[in-house]
C-alpha positions as CSV (number, residue, x, y, z in Angstrom):
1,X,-12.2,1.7,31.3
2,X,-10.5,5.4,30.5
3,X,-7.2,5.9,32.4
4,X,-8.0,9.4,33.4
5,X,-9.5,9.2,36.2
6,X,-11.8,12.2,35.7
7,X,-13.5,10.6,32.8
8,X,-14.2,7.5,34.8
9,X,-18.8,7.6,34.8
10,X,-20.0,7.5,38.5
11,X,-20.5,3.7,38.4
12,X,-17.3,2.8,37.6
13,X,-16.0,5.3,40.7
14,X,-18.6,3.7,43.0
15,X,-17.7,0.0,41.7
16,X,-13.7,1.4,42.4
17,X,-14.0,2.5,45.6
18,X,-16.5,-0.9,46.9
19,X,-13.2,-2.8,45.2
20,X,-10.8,-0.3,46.8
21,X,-8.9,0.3,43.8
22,X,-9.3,3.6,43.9
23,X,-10.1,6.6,47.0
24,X,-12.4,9.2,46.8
25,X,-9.2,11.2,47.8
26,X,-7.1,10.7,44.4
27,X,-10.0,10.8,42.3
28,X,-10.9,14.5,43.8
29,X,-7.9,15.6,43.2
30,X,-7.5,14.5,39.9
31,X,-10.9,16.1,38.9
32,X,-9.3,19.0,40.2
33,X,-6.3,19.1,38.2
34,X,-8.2,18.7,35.3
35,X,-10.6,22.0,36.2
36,X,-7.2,23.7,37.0
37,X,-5.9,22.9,33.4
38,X,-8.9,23.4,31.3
39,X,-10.8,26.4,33.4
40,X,-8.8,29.2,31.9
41,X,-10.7,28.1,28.9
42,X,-13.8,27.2,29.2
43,X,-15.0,29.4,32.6
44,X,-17.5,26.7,33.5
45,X,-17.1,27.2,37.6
46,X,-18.9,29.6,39.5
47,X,-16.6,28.7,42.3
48,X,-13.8,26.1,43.1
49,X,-13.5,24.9,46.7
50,X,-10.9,22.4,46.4
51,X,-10.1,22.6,49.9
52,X,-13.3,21.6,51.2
53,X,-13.8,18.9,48.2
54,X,-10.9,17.1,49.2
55,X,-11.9,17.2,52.9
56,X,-15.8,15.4,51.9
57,X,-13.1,13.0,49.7
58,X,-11.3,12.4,53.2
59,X,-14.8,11.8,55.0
60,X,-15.7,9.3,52.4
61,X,-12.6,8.0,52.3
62,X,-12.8,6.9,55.8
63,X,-16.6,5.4,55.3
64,X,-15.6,3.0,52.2
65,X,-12.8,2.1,54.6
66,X,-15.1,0.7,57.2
67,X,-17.7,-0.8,54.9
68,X,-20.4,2.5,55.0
69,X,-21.0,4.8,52.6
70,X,-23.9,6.9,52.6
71,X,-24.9,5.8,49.4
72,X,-23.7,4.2,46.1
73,X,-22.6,7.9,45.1
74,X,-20.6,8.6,48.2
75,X,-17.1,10.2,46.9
76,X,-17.8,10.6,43.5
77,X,-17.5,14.5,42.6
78,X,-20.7,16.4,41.7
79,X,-21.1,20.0,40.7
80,X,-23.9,22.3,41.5
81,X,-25.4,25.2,39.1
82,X,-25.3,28.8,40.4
83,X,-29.0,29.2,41.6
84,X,-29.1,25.4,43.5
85,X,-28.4,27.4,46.6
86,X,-25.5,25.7,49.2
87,X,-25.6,27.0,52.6
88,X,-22.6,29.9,52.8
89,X,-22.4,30.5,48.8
90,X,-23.8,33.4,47.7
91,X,-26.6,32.4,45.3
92,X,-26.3,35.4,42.4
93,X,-28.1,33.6,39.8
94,X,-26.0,34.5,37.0
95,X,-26.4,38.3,37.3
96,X,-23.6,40.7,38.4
97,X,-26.9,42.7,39.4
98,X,-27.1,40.5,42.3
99,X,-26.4,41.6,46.7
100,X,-24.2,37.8,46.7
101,X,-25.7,37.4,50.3
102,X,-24.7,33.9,51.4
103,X,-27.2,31.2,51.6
104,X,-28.6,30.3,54.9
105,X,-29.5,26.7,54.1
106,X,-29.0,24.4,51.0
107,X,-31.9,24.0,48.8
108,X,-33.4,20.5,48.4
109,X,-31.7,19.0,45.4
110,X,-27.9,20.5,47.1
111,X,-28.9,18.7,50.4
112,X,-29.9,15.7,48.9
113,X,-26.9,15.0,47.3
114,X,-24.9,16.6,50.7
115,X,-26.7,13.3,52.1
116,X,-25.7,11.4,49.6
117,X,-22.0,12.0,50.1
118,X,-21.4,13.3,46.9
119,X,-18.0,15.6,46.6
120,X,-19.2,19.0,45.8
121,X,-16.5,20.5,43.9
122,X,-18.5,24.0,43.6
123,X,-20.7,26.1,41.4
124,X,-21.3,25.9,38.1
125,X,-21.9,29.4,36.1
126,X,-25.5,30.5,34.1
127,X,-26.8,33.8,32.2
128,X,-28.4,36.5,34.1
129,X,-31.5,34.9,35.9
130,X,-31.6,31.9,33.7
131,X,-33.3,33.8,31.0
132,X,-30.8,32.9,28.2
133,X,-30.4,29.6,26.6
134,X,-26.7,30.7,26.4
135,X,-23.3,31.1,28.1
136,X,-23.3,34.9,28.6
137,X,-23.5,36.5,31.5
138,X,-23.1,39.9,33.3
139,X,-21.6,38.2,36.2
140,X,-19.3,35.2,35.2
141,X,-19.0,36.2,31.7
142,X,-18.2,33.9,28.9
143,X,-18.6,29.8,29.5
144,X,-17.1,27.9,26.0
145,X,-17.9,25.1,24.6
146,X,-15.2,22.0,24.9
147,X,-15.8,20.9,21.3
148,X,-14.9,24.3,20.3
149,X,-14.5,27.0,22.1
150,X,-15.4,29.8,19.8
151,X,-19.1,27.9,20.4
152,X,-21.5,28.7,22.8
153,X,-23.1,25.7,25.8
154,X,-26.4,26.7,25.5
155,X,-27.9,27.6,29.0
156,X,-29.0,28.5,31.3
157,X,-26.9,25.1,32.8
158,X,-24.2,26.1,31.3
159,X,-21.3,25.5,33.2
160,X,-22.9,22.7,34.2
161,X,-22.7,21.1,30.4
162,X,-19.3,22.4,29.7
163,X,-18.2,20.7,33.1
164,X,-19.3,17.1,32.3
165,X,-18.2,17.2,29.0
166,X,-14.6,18.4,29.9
167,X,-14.4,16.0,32.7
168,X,-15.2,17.9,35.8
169,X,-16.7,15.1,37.5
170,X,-19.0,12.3,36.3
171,X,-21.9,14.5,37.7
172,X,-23.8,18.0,37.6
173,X,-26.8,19.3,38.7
174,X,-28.7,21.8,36.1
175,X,-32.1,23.3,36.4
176,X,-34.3,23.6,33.4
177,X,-37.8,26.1,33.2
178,X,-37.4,26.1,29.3
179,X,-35.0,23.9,27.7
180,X,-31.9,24.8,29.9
181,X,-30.8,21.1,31.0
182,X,-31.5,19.5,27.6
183,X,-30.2,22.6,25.6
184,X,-26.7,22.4,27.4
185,X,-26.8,18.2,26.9
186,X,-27.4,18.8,23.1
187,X,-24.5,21.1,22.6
188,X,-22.5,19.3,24.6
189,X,-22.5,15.8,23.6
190,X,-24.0,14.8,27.0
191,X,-27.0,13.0,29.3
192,X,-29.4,15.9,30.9
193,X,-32.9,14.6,32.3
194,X,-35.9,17.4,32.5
195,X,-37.7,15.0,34.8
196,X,-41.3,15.5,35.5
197,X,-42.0,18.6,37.1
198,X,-42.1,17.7,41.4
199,X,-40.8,14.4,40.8
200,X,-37.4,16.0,42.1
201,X,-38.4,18.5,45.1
202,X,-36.7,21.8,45.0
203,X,-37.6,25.4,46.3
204,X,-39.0,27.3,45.3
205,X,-41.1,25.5,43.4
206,X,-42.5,27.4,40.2
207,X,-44.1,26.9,36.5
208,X,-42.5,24.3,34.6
209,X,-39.1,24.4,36.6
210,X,-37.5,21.6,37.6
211,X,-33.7,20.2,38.8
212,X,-32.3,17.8,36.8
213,X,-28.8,15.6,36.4
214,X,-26.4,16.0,33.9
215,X,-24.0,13.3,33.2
216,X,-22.7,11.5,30.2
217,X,-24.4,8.3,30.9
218,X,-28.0,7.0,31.0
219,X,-26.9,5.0,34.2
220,X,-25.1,7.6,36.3
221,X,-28.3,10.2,35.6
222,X,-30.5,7.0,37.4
223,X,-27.8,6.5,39.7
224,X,-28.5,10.5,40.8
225,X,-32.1,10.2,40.7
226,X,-32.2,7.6,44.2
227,X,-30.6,10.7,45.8
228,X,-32.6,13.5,44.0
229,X,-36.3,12.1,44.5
230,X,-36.4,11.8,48.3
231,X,-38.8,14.0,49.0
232,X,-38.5,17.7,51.1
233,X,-41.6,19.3,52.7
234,X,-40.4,22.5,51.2
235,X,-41.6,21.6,47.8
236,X,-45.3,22.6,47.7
237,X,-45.6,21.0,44.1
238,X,-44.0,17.6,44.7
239,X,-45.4,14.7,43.5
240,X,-46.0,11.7,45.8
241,X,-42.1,10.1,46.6
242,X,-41.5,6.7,44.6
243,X,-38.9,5.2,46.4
244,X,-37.8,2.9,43.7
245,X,-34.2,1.9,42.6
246,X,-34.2,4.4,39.3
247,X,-31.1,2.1,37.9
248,X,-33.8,-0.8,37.7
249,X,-36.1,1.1,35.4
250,X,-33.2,0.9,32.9
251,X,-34.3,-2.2,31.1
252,X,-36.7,-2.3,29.0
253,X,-38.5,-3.5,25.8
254,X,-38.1,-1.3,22.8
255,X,-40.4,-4.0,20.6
256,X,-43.8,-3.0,19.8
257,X,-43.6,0.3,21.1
258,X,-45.1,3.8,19.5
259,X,-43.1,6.4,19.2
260,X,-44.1,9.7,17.8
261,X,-41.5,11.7,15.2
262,X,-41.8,15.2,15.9
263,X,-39.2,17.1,13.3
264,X,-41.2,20.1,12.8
265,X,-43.0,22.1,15.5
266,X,-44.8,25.0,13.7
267,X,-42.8,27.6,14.9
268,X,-39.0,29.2,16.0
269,X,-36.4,28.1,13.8
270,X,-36.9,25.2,11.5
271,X,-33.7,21.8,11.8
272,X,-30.4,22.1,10.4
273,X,-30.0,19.6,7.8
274,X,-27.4,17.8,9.9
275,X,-29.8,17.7,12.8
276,X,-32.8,16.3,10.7
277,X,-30.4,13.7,9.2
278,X,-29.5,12.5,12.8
279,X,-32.6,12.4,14.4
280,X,-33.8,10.8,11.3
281,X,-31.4,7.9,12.1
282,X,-32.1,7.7,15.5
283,X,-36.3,6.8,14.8
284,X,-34.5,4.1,11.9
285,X,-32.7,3.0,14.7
286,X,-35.8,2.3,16.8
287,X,-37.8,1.4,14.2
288,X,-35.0,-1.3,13.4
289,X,-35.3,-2.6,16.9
290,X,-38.8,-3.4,17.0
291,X,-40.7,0.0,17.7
292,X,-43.5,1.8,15.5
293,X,-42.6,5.1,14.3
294,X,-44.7,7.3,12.9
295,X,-44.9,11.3,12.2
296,X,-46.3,13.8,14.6
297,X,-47.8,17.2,12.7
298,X,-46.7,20.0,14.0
299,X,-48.5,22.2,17.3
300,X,-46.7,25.1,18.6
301,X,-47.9,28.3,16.7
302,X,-46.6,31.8,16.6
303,X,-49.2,33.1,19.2
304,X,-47.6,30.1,21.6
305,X,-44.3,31.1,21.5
306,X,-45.1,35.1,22.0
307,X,-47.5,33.9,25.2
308,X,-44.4,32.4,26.5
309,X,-42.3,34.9,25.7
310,X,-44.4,37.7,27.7
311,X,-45.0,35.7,30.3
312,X,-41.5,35.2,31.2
313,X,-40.6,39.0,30.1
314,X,-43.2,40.2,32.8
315,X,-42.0,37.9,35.7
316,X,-38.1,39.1,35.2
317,X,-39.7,43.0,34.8
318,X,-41.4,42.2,38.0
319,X,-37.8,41.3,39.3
320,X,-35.6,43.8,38.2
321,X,-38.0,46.8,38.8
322,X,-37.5,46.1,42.5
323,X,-33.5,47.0,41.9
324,X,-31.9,50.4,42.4
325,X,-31.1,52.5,39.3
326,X,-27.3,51.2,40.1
327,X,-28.2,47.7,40.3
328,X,-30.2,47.4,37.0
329,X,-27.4,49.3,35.3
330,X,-25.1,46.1,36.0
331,X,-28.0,43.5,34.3
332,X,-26.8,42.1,31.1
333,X,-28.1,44.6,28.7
334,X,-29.7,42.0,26.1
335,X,-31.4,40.7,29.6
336,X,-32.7,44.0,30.3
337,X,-33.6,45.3,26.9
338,X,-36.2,42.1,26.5
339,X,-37.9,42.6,29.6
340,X,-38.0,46.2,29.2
341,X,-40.3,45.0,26.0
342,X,-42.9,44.0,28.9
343,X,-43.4,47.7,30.0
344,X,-45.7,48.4,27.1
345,X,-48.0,45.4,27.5
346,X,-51.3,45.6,29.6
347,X,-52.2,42.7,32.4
348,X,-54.7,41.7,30.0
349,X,-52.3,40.9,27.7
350,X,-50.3,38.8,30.6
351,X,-53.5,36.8,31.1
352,X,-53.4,36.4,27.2
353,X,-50.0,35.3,27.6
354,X,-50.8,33.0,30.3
355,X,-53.9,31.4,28.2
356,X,-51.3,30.7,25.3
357,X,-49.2,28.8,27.5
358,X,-52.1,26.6,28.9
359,X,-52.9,26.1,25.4
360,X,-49.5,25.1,24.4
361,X,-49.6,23.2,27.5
362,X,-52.7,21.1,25.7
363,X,-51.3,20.7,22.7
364,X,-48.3,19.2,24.2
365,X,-50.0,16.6,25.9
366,X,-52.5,15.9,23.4
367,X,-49.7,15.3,20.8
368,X,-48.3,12.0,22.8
369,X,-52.0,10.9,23.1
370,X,-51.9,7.4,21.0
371,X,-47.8,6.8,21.2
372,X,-45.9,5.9,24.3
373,X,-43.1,8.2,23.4
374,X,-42.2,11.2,21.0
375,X,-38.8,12.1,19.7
376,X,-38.0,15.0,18.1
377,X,-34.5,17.4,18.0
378,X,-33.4,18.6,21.0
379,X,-32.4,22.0,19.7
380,X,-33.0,22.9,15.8
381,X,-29.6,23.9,15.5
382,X,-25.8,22.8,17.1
383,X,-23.9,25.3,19.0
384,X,-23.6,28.8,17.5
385,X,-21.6,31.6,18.1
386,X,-19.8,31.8,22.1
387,X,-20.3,35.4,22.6
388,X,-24.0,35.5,21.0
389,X,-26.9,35.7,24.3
390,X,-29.4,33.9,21.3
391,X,-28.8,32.9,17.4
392,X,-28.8,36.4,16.3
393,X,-29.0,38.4,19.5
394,X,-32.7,39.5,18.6
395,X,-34.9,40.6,22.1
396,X,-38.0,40.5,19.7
397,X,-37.4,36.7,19.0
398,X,-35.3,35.1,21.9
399,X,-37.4,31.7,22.0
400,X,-37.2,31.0,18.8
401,X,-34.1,27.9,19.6
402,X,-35.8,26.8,22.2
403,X,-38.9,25.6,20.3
404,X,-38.8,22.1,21.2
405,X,-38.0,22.4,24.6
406,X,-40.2,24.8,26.2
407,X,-43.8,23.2,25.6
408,X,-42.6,20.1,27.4
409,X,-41.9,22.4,30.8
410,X,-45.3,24.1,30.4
411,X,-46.9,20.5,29.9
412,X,-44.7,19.3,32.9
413,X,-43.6,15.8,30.9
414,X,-40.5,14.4,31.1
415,X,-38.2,14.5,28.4
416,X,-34.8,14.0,27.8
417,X,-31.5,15.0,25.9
418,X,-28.9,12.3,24.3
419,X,-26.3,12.6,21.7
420,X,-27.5,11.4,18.4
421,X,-24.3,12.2,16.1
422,X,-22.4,15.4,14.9
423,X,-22.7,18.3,12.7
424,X,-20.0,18.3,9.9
425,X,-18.1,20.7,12.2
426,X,-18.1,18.3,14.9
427,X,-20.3,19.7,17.3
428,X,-23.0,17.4,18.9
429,X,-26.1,16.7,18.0
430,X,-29.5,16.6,21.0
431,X,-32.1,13.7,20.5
432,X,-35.2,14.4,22.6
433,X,-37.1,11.6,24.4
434,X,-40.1,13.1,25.5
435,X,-42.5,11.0,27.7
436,X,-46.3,10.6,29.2
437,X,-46.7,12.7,32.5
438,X,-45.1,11.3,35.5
439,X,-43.4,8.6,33.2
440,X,-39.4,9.5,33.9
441,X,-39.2,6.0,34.1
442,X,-40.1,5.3,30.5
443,X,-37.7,8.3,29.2
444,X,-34.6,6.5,30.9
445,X,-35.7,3.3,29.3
446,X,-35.9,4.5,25.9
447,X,-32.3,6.7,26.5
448,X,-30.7,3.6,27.8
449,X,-31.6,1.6,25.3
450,X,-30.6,4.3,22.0
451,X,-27.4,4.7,24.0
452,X,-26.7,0.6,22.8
453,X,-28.4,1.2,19.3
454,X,-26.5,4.7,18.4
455,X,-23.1,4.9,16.7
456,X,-19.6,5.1,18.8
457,X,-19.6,8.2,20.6
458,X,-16.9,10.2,19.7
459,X,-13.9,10.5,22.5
460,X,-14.7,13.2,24.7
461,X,-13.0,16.9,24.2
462,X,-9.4,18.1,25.8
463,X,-10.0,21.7,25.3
């Protein structure tokens, strides 16, 4: 066990404060101190309420006292992405663009974890309405990434992956519509689950968006899930509540299973050597332990990408034309230049766009057809420039990083991020576990279980 007791996993702070070793009160405020020391760096938090974390740290305090936490997360500090909406906190999604009007009531996944007594130590930041796999925003500016700060975090979770990685808690809450959980794990070294889409009720509920924890552990991310799946009636598109102990569907048997290889996709930007090599090593790895690996061929084309691309352009367009002149002026300008692209297209050509996705959709599902699992890269490259909205800043080709990710949310499958090595800079590497509909289960499995076969981690950054 670390002596810093912000990098202590939520397990180990549960197992602490059952044992009474440590309080929910000095571990708060050492979390604290540690956001104090690195934020001027990194600009990961949205907002900070220290005073009201270390008064939830007193509450909890008092229940472990008398034998009755709320739940085997009760005291351990969490933090919540921008547009999880906390009753009182403005909810700006990212965008200076925004009217900041507090939020009259938290949304699902925030009260679930309220329930569970987590310590919510405040917001993490994101890009203008989610729509950059980046760290840029009009609003909160630039979030850095701990392994190097002249690198970006991916995003839209962005704060939320810098956070866990720099020690801000053992636990985050990111939302992912595209990649924007598993992007930010990748280049961050970290845990993020893209569960199946309603298996965690949120609202509103929408194509291929989910809530999803971010942690650095396989464990702690099951650990989050008993809170996270208890259902709300506000979620329209929830799937039937499975009460089950997540933690139990840890363990399982690697031996004899299929797994499908998936290192090219057919479109967006092909794998870095580095990543190829590592993800390479991780199927060895499986194959080593018992499981049956075996190519996938590639099936995301071109026309897929540019479906999903409109689509997404025309639903922010919708958005921002509702804005005064004055208020569109303050939208990230790369934001605004892309969905200003959707002006010129027709609503046939949305329908096209919306056909493309179905179809990617298919082929997503059909490519898992005969394995129990694919793996693939999590992102075809590691982290690229902090200041850069996408890997060249092009609005004609902003998807093209998110390749791997995306079809997954349109399929609704769950599928996961876990570090798999290092480029020779140092930055992290993303495996993606990607399972059957419905099958979150599985995905932990397989991530617990390549969390024992993978190299050492690396020690975690001090930025």
């Amino acid at each position: 066990m670390t002596n810093e007791l912000y990098d202590l996993t939520a397990l180990e702070l549960s197992d602490a404060y059952r044992a009474k070793t440590l309080s929910p009160v000095e571990v708060t405020r050492a979390v604290l101190a540690r956001i104090e020391r690195c934020e001027p760096k990194l600009n990961a938090m949205y907002i900070i309420d220290a005073e009201g974390a270390l008064a939830q740290a007193a509450a909890s305090e008092t229940r472990w006292s008398e034998a009755q936490p709320l739940s085997r997360l009760d005291g351990v500090p969490i933090t919540i992405k921008d547009l999880i909406a906390t009753k009182g906190d403005p909810v700006p999604v990212g965008t200076a663009a925004a009217d900041f009007t507090p939020a009259a009531v938290d949304q699902p996944p925030a009260a679930r974890v309220k329930e569970a007594g987590c310590v919510i130590l405040g917001k993490t930041t994101m890009p203008d309405y989610g729509m950059l796999a980046s760290g840029v925003s009009s609003l909160h500016g630039t979030t850095r990434n701990p392994w190097n700060t002249q690198r970006n975090t991916a995003g839209s979770s962005s704060g939320a992956g810098a956070a866990i990685a720099a020690g801000y808690g053992p636990l985050a809450l990111g939302t992912d519509i595209g990649g924007s959980v598993r992007l930010p794990a990748a280049y961050n070294g970290i845990f993020g689950l893209k569960p199946s889409l309603g298996r965690v009720p949120i609202y509103p509920p929408y194509l291929g968006r989910v809530t999803g924890p971010m942690t650095r552990t396989v464990t702690d991310t099951a650990l989050l899930m008993n809170a996270l799946t208890k259902p709300d009636p506000r979620d329209f598109m929830a799937l039937p509540y499975d009460g089950r102990d997540w933690s139990g569907a840890l363990v399982g048997e690697l031996r004899g299973k299929r797994l499908g290889l998936l290192l090219e996709i057919g479109a967006g930007l092909k794998p870095q050597p580095a990543v190829r090599r590592a993800i390479e090593k991780a199927a060895k790895a499986f194959e080593d332990a018992g499981a049956v690996v075996e190519p996938v061929p590639p099936f995301v084309t071109d026309e897929m990408l540019e479906g999903l691309n409109l689509f997404f352009q025309s639903r922010l367009l919708s958005e921002i034309e509702r804005l005064s002149p004055d208020r569109q002026s303050k939208v990230l300008p790369f934001i605004l230049a892309w969905s200003r692209r959707a002006e010129r297209r027709s609503a046939v050509d949305a329908m096209r766009a919306v056909a493309q996705i179905m179809l990617m959709r298919e082929k997503a599902v059909g490519a898992i057809q005969g394995y129990n699992f694919l793996i693939s890269p999590t992102s075809p490259i590691t982290a690229y420039g902090v200041d850069e909205p996408t890997p060249g800043s092009d609005p004609a080709r902003p998807f093209d990083h998110i390749v791997f990710t995306a079809p997954f949310n349109m399929s609704e499958q769950p599928a996961a991020s876990i570090c798999a090595g290092y480029d020779e800079e140092g930055l992290p590497i993303g495996l993606q576990i990607i399972g059957h509909r419905f099958d979150d289960a599985g995905v932990l499995m397989m991530a617990h279980s390549y969390e024992s076969l993978r190299a050492s981690a690396r020690p975690w950054p001090s930025p």
